[in-house]
BAVO-909775 format. One record per residue: x, y, z of N, C-alpha, C in turn. Coordinates in nm, 4 decimals. Layout:
<lolum <X; Y; Z>; <X; Y; Z>; <X; Y; Z>>
...
This chain:
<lolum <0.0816; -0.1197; 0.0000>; <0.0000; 0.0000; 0.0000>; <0.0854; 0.1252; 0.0000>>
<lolum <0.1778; 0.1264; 0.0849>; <0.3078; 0.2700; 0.0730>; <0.3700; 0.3232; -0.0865>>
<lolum <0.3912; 0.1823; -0.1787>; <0.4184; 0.2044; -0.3056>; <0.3360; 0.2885; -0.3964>>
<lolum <0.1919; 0.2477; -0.3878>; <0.1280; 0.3177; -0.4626>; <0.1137; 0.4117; -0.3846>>
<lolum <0.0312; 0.4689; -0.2885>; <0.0608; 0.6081; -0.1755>; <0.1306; 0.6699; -0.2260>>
<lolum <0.2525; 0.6270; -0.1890>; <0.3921; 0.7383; -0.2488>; <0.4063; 0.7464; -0.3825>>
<lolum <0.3364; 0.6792; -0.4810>; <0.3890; 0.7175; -0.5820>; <0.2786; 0.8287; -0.6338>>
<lolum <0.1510; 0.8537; -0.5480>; <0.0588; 0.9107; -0.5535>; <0.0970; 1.0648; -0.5424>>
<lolum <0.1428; 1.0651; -0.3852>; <0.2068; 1.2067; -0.3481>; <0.3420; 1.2099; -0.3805>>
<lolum <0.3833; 1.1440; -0.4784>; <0.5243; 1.1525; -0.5131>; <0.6412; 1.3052; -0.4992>>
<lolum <0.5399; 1.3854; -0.6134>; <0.5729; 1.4762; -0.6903>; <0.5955; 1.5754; -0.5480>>
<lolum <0.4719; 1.5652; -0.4688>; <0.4435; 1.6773; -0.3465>; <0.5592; 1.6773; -0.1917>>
<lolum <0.5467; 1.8106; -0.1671>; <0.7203; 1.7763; -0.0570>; <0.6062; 1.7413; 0.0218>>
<lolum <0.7268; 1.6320; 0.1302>; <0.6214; 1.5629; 0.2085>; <0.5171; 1.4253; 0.2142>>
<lolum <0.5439; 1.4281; 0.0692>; <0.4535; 1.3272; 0.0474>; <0.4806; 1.1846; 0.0858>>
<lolum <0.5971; 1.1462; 0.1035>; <0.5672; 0.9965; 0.2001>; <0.4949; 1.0193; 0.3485>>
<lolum <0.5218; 1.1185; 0.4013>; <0.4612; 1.1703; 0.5643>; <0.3124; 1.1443; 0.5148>>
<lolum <0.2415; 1.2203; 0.3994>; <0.0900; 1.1773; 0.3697>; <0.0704; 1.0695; 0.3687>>
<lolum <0.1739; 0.9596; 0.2595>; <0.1191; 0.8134; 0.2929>; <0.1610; 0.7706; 0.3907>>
<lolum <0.2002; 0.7139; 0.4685>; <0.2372; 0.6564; 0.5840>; <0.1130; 0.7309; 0.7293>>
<lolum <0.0288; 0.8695; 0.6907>; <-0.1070; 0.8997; 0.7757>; <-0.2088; 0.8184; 0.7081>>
<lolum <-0.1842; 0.8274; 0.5911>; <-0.3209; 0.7677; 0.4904>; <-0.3225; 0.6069; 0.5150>>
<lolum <-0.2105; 0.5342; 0.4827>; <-0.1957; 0.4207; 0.4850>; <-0.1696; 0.3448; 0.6323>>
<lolum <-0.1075; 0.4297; 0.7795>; <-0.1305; 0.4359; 0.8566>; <-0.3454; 0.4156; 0.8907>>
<lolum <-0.3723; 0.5042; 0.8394>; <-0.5127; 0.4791; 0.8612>; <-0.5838; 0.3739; 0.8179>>
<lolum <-0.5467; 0.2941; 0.7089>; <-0.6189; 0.2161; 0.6058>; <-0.5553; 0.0895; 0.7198>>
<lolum <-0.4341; 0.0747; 0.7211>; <-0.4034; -0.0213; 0.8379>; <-0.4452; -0.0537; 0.9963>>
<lolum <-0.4535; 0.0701; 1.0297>; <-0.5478; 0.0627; 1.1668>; <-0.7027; 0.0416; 1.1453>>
<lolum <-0.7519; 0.0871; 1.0362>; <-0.9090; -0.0369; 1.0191>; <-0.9161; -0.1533; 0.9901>>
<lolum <-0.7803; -0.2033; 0.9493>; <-0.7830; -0.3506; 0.9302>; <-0.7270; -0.4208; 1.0486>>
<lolum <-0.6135; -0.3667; 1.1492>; <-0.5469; -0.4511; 1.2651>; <-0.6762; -0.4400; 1.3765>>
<lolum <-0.6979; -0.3029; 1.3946>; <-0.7636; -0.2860; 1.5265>; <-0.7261; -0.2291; 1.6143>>
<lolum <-0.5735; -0.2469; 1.6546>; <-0.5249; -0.2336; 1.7420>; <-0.3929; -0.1626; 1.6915>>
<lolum <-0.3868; -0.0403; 1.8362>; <-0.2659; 0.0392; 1.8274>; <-0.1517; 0.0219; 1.8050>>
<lolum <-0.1001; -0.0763; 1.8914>; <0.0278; -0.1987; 1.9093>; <0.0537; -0.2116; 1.7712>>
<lolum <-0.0142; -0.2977; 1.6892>; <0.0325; -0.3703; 1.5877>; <0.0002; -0.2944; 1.4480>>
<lolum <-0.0637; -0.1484; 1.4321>; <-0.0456; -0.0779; 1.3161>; <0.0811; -0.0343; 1.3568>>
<lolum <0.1235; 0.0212; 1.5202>; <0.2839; 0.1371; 1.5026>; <0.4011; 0.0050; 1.4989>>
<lolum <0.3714; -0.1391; 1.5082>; <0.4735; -0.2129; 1.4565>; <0.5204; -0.2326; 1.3000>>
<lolum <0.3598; -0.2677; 1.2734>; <0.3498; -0.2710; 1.1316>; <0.4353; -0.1895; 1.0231>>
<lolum <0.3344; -0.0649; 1.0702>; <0.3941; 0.0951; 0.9797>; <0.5490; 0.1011; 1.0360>>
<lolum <0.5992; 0.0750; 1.1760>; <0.7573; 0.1125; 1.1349>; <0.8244; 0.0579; 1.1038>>
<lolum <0.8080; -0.0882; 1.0861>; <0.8950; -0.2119; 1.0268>; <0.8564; -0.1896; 0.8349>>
<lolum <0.7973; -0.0943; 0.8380>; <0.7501; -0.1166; 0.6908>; <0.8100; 0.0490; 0.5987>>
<lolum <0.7713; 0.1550; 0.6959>; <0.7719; 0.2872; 0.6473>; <0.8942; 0.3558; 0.7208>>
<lolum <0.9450; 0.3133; 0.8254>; <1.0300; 0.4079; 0.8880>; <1.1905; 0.3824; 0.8010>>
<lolum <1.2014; 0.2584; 0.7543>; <1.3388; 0.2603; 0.6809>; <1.3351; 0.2979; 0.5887>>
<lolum <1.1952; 0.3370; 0.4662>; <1.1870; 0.4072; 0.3432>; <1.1942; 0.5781; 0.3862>>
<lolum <1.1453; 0.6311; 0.5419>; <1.1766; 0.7389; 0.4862>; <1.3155; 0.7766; 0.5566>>
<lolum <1.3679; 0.6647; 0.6183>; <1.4992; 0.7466; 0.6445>; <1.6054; 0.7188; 0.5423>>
<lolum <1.5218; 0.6750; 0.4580>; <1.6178; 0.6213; 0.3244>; <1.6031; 0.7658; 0.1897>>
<lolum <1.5113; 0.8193; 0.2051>; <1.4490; 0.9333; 0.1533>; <1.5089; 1.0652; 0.2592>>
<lolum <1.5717; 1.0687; 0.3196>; <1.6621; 1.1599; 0.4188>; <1.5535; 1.2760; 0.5106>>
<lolum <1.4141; 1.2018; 0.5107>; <1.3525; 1.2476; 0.6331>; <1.3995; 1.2633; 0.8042>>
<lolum <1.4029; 1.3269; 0.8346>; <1.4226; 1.3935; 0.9755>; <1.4052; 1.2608; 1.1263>>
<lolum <1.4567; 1.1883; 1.1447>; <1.3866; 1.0867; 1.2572>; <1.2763; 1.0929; 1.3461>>
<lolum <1.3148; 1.2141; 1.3966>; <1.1735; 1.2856; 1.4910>; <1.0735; 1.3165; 1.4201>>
<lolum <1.0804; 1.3276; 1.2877>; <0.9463; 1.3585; 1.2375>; <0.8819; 1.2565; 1.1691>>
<lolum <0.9693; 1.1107; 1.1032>; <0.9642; 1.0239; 1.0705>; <0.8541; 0.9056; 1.2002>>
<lolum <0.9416; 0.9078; 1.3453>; <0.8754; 0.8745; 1.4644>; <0.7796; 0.9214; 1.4873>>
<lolum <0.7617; 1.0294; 1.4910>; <0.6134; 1.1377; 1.5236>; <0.5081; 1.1068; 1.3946>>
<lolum <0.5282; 1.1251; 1.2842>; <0.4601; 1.0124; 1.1934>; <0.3766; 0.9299; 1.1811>>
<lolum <0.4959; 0.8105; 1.2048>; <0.4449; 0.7033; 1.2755>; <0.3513; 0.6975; 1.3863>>
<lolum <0.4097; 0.7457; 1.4618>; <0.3208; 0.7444; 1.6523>; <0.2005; 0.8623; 1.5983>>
<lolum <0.1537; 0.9301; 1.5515>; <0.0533; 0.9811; 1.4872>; <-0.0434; 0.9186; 1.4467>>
<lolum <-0.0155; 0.8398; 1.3564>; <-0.0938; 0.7561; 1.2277>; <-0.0999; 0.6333; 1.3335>>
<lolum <-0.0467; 0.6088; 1.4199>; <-0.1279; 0.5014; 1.5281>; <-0.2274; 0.4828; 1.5985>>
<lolum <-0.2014; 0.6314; 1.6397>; <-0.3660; 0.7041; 1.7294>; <-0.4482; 0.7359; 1.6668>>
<lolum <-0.5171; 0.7354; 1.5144>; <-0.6067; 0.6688; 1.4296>; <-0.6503; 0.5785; 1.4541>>
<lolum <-0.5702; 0.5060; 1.5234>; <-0.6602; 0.3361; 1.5013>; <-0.7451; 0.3080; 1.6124>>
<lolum <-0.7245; 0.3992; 1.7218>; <-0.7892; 0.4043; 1.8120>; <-0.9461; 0.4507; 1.7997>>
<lolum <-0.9324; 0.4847; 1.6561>; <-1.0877; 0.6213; 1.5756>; <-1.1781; 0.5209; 1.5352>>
<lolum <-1.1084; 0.4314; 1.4851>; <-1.1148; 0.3890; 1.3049>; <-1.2010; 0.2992; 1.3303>>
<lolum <-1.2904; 0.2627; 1.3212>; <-1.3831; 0.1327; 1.3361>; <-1.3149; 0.0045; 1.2291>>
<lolum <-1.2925; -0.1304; 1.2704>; <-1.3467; -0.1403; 1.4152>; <-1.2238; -0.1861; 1.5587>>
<lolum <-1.2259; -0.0500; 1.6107>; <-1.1587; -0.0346; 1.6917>; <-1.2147; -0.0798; 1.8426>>
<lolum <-1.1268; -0.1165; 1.9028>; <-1.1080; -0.2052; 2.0525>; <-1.1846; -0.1415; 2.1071>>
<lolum <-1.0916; -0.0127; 2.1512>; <-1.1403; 0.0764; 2.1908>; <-1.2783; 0.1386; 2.2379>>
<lolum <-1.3332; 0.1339; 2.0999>; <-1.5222; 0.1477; 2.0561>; <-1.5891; 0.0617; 2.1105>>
<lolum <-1.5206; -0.0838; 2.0826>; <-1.6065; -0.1827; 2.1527>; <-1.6191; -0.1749; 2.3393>>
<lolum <-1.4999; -0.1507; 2.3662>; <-1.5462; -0.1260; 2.5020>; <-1.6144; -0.0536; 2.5740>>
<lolum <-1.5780; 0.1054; 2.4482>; <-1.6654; 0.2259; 2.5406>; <-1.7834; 0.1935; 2.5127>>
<lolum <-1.8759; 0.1300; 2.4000>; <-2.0192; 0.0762; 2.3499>; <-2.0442; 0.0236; 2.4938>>
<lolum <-1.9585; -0.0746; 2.5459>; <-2.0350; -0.1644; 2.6186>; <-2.0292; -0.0868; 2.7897>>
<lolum <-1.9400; -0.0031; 2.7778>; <-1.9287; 0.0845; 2.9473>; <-2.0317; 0.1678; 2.9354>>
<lolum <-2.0925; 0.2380; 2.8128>; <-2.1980; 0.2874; 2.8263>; <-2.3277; 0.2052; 2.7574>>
<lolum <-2.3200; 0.1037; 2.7160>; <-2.4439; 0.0698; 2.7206>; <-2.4919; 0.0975; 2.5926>>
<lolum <-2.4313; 0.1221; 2.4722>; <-2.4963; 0.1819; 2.3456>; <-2.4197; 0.0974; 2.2553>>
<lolum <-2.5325; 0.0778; 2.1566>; <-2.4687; -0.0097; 2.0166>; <-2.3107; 0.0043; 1.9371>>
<lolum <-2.2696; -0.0771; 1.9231>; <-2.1166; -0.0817; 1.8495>; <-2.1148; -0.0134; 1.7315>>
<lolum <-2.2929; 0.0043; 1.6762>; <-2.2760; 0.0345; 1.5453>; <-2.2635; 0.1691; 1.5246>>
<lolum <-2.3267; 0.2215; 1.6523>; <-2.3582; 0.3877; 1.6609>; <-2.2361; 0.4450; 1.7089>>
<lolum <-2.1283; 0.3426; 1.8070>; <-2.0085; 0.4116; 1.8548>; <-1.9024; 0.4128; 1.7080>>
<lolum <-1.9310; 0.2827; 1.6091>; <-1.8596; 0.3351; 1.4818>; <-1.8795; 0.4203; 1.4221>>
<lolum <-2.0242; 0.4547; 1.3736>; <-2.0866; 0.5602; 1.3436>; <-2.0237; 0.7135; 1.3864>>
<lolum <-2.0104; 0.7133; 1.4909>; <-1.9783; 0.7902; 1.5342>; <-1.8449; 0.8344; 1.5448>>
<lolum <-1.7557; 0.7509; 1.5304>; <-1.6048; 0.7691; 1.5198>; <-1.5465; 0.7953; 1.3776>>
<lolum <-1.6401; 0.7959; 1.2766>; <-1.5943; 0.8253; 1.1737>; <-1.5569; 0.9747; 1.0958>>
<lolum <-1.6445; 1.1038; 1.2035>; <-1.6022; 1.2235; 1.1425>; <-1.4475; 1.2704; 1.2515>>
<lolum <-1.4667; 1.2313; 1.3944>; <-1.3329; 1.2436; 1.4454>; <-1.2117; 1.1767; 1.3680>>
<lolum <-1.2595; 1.0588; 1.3473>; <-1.1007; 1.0429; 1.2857>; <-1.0886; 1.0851; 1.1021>>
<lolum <-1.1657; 1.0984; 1.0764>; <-1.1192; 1.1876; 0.9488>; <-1.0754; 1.3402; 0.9601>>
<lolum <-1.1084; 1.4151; 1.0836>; <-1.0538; 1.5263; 1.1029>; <-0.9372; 1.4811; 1.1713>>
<lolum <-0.8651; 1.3905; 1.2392>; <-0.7533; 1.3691; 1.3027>; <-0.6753; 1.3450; 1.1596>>
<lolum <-0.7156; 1.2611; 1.0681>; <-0.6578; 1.2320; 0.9288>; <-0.6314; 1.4317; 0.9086>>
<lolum <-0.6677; 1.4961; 0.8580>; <-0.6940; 1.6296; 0.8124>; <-0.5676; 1.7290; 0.8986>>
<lolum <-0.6510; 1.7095; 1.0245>; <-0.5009; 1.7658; 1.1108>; <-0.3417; 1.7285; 1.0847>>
<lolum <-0.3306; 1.6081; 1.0951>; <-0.2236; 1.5025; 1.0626>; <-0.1764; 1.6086; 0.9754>>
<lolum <-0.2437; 1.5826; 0.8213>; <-0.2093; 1.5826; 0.7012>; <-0.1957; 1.8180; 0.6969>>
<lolum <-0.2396; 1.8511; 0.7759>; <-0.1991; 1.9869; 0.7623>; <-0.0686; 2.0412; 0.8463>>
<lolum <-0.0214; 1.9302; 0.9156>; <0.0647; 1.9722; 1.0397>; <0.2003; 1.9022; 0.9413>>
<lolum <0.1827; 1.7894; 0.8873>; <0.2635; 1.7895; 0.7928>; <0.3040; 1.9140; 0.6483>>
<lolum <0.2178; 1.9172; 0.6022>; <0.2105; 2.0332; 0.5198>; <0.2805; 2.1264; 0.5302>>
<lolum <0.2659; 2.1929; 0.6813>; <0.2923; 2.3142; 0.7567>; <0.4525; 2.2527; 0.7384>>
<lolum <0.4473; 2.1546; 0.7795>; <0.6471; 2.0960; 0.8457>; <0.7611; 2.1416; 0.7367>>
């Protein structure tokens, strides 16, 4: 998924930091869990961009960014538990997690921008 991503925002400065939020995200709706997207994404993305002569701290921050998505992203752990501490459907706590974490996507992707 990083290949095509990056070859997407290729052209744009910055643009592996976009894929690695984007694809960071697409991965935390499929794991679930926090743990194993920021293993995933840095065993996968952190040696392409320090190979691309990105900054470490911003490369790490990145990463650890695009993790705390997955905490948003349905279907997240997370959701399932708070559904059940309060007592309300899983479907409505996904429901509901879907405009926060597209503005966390948005933030991400402007704080990079800004960088």
């Amino acid at each position: 998924m990083l290949g095509p991503m990056g070859q997407l925002f290729g052209p744009v400065r910055g643009g592996l930091g976009y894929s690695v939020i984007i694809v960071g995200f697409i991965l935390g709706a499929i794991t679930g869990t926090v743990a194993g997207q920021v293993i995933a994404m840095a065993l996968i993305s952190l040696p392409v961009m320090i190979r691309y002569g990105y900054n470490m701290r911003y490369a790490t921050g990145v990463l650890a960014a695009s993790g705390t998505i997955t905490q948003l992203v349905p279907p997240s752990l997370v959701l399932v538990v708070l559904a059940d501490q309060l007592g309300k459907p899983v479907g409505d706590m996904y429901k509901g997690a879907w405009g926060p974490s597209l503005m966390q996507i948005a933030m991400f992707a402007l704080y990079t921008f800004c960088w």
